[in-house]
C-alpha positions as CSV (number, residue, x, y, z in Angstrom):
1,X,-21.4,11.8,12.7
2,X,-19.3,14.5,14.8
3,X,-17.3,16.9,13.4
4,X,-14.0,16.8,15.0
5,X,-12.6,19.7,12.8
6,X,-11.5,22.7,14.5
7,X,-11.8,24.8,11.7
8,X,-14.4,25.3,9.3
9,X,-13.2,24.5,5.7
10,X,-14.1,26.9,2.2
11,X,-13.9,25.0,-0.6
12,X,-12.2,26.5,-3.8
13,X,-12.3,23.5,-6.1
14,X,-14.6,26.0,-8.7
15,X,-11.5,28.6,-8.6
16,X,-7.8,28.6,-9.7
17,X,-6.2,29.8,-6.8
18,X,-2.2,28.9,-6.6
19,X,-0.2,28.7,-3.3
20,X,3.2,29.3,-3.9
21,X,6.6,27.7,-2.1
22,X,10.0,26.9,-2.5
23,X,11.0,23.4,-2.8
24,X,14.5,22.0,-2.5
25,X,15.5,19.3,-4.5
26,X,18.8,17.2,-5.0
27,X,20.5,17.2,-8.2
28,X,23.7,15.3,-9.4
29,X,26.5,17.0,-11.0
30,X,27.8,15.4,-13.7
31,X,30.7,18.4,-14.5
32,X,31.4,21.3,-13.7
33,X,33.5,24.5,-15.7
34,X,34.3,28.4,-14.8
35,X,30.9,29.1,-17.3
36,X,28.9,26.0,-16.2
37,X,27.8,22.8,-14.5
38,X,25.8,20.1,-15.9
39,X,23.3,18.2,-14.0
40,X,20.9,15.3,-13.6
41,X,17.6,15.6,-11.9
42,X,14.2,14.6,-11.4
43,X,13.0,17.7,-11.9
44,X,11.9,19.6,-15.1
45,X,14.5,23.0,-15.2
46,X,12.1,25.5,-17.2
47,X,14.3,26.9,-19.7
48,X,15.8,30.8,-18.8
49,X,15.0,30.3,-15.5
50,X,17.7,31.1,-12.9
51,X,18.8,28.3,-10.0
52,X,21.2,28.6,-7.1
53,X,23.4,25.4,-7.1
54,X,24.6,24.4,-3.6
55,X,26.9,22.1,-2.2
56,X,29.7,21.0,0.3
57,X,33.0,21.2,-0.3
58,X,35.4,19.7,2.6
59,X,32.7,20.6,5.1
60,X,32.4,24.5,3.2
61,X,29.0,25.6,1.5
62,X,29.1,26.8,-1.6
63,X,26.5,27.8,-4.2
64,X,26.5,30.3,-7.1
65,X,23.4,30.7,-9.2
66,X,22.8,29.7,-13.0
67,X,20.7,29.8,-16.5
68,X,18.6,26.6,-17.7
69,X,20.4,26.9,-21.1
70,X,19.6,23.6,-22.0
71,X,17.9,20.5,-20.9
72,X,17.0,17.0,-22.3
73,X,14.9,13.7,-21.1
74,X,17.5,11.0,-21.3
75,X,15.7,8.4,-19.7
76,X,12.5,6.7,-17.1
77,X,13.3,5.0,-14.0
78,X,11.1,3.4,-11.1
79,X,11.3,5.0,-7.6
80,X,10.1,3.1,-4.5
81,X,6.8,3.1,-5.2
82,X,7.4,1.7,-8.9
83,X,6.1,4.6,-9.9
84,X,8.2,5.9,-13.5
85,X,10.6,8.9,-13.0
86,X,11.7,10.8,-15.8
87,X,15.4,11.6,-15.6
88,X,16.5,15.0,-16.9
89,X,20.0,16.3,-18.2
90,X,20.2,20.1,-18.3
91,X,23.3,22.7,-18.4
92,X,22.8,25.6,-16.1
93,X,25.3,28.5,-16.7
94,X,26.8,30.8,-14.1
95,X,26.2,33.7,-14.0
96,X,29.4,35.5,-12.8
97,X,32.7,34.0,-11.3
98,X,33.5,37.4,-10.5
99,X,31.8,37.3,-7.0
100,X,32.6,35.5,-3.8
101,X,31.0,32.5,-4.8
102,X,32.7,32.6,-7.8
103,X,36.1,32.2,-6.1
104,X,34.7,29.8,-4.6
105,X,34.3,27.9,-8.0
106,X,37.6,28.7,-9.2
107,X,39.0,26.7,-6.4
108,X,36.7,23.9,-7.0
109,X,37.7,24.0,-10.4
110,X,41.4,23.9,-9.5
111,X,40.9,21.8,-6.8
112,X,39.1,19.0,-8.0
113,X,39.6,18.5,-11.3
114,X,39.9,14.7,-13.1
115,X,43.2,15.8,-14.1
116,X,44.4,18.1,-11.7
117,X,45.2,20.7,-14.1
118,X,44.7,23.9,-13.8
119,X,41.5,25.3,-16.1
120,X,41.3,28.6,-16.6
121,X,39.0,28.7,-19.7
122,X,35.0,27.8,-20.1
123,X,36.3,24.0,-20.6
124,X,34.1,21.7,-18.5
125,X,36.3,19.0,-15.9
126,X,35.0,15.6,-14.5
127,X,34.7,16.3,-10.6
128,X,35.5,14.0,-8.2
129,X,33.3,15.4,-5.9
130,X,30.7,16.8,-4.7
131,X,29.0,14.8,-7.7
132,X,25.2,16.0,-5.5
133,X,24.2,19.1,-5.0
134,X,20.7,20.6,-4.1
135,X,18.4,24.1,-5.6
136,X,15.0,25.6,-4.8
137,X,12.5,25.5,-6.9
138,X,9.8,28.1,-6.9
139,X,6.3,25.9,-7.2
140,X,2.9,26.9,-7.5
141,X,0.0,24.2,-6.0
142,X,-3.7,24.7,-6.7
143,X,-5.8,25.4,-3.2
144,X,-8.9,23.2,-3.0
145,X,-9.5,24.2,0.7
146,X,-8.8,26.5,2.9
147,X,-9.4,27.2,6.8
148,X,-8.1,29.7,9.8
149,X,-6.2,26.8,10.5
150,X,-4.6,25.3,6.9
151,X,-5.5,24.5,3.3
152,X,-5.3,21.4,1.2
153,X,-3.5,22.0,-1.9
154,X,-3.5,19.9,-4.3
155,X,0.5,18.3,-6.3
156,X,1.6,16.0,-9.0
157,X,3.9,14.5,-6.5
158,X,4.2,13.4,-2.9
159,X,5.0,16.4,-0.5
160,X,7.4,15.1,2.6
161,X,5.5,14.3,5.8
162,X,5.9,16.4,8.6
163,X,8.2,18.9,6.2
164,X,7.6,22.7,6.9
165,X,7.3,24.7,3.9
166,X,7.7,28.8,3.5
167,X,3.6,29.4,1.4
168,X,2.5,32.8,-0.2
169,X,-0.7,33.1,-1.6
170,X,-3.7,35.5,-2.4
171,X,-7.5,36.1,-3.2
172,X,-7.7,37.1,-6.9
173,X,-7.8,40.7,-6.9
174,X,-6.6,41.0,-4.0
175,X,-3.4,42.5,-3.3
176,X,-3.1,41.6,0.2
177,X,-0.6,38.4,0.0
178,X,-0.8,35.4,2.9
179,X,2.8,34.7,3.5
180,X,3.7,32.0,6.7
181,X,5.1,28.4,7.2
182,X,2.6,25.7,6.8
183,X,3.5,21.6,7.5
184,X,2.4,19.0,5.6
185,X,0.4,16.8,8.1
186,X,-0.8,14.2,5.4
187,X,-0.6,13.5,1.7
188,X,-3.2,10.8,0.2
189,X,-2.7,10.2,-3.2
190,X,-6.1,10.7,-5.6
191,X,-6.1,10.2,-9.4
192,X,-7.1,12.6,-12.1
193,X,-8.2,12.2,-15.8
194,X,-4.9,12.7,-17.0
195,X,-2.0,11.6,-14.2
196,X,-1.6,10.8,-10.8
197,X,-2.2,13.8,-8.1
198,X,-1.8,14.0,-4.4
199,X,-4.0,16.0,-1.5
200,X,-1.8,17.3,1.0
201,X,-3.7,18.9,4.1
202,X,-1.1,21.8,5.2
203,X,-1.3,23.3,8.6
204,X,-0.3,26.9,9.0
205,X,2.1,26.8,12.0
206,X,4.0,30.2,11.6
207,X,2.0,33.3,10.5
208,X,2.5,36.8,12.0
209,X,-0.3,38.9,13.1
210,X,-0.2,40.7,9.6
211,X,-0.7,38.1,7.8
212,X,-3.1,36.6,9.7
213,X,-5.2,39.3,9.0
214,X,-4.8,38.9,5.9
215,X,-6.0,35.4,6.2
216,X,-9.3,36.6,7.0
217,X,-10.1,38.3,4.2
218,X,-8.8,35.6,1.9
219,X,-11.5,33.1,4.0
220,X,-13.9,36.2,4.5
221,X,-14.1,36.5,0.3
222,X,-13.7,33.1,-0.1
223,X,-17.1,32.6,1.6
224,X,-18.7,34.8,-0.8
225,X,-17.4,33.6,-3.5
226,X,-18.4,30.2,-2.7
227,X,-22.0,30.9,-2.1
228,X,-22.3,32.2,-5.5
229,X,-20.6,29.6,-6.9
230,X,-23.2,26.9,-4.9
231,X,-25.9,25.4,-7.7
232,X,-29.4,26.3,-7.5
233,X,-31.9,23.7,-6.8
């Protein structure tokens, strides 16, 4: 057989070696206060971590960023795939209202509310809208491959085809970090011991000269590393 690859692959399955990115995902608001909003998502919120909420309001952005104070499973659903999906609850609370985007909140607030009173306190209203919203989530995938031209990292869950993510990552001891934009050309989904995972083959489409030197020393090291790792026969 002819190999078509254009890029000689390094295998890193015998190392833990994360590649980090930011992923947006949509939430729904279920309230909203001057100290708070409370959400519903997909996603597991780790607990004093801080989110930036964003949303349209009459065709103007607004976001403000928040705590994980709280956050509960409340139930399972099936997506497309019939595949279960936990469904979270969590309460995220702002950090200031004293800022720009907090104005922006105070009109929300006063704008929107069930009621249409005006709440000036840490009381929570029923919005009629936006009711979705969307906030990045910093993830961290394990790399199992890695070329001049891509890697294959390896997800619990089904990265968007064709999506272009921002990636950072870095040998181990190694201070020199790969940053670029990489798009996920394919996603195959493969299952573990314990739950389903997915390999998605990412190709690095952005990098600056920088870090593409940088890039060879990661595979340069990687090398090395793999033919000490390779069993003896």
């Amino acid at each position: 057989m002819i190999n078509r690859r254009r890029h000689k692959r390094i295998g890193l399955e015998y190392m833990e070696i994360p590649a980090k990115t930011i992923i947006t995902s949509e939430c729904k608001i279920l309230d909203m206060g001057l100290n708070g909003v409370r959400i519903l998502t997909t996603q597991w919120l780790n607990m004093k971590s801080n989110y930036t909420i964003r949303f349209n309001i009459d065709g103007k952005p607004v976001s403000n960023k928040g705590t994980v104070k709280w956050v509960k499973l409340i139930d399972n659903v099936k997506n497309a795939n019939q595949d279960s999906m936990p469904i979270y609850m969590t309460g995220i609370e702002f950090q200031s209202v004293f800022t720009d985007n907090g104005k922006d909140m105070l009109q929300i607030v006063d704008e929107y509310s069930a009621n249409g009173e005006h709440r000036l306190s840490g009381t929570r209203l029923k919005i009629k809208s936006p009711g979705k919203a969307v906030f990045n989530i910093l993830q961290e995938y394990p790399i199992r491959q890695i070329s001049s031209g891509g890697m294959l990292v390896e997800t619990n869950h089904e990265l968007p085809l064709e999506k272009t993510f921002p990636w950072a990552f870095n040998f181990p001891g190694d201070d020199n970090i790969v940053r670029c934009d990489g798009r996920v050309v394919s996603s195959l989904k493969a299952f573990g011991k314990k739950q389903k995972r997915f390999k998605n083959c990412v190709a690095f489409v952005d990098m600056p000269k920088e870090y593409r030197a940088h890039l060879a020393r990661f595979i340069l090291k990687a090398m090395n590393s793999e033919v000490k790792a390779a069993p003896l026969y």
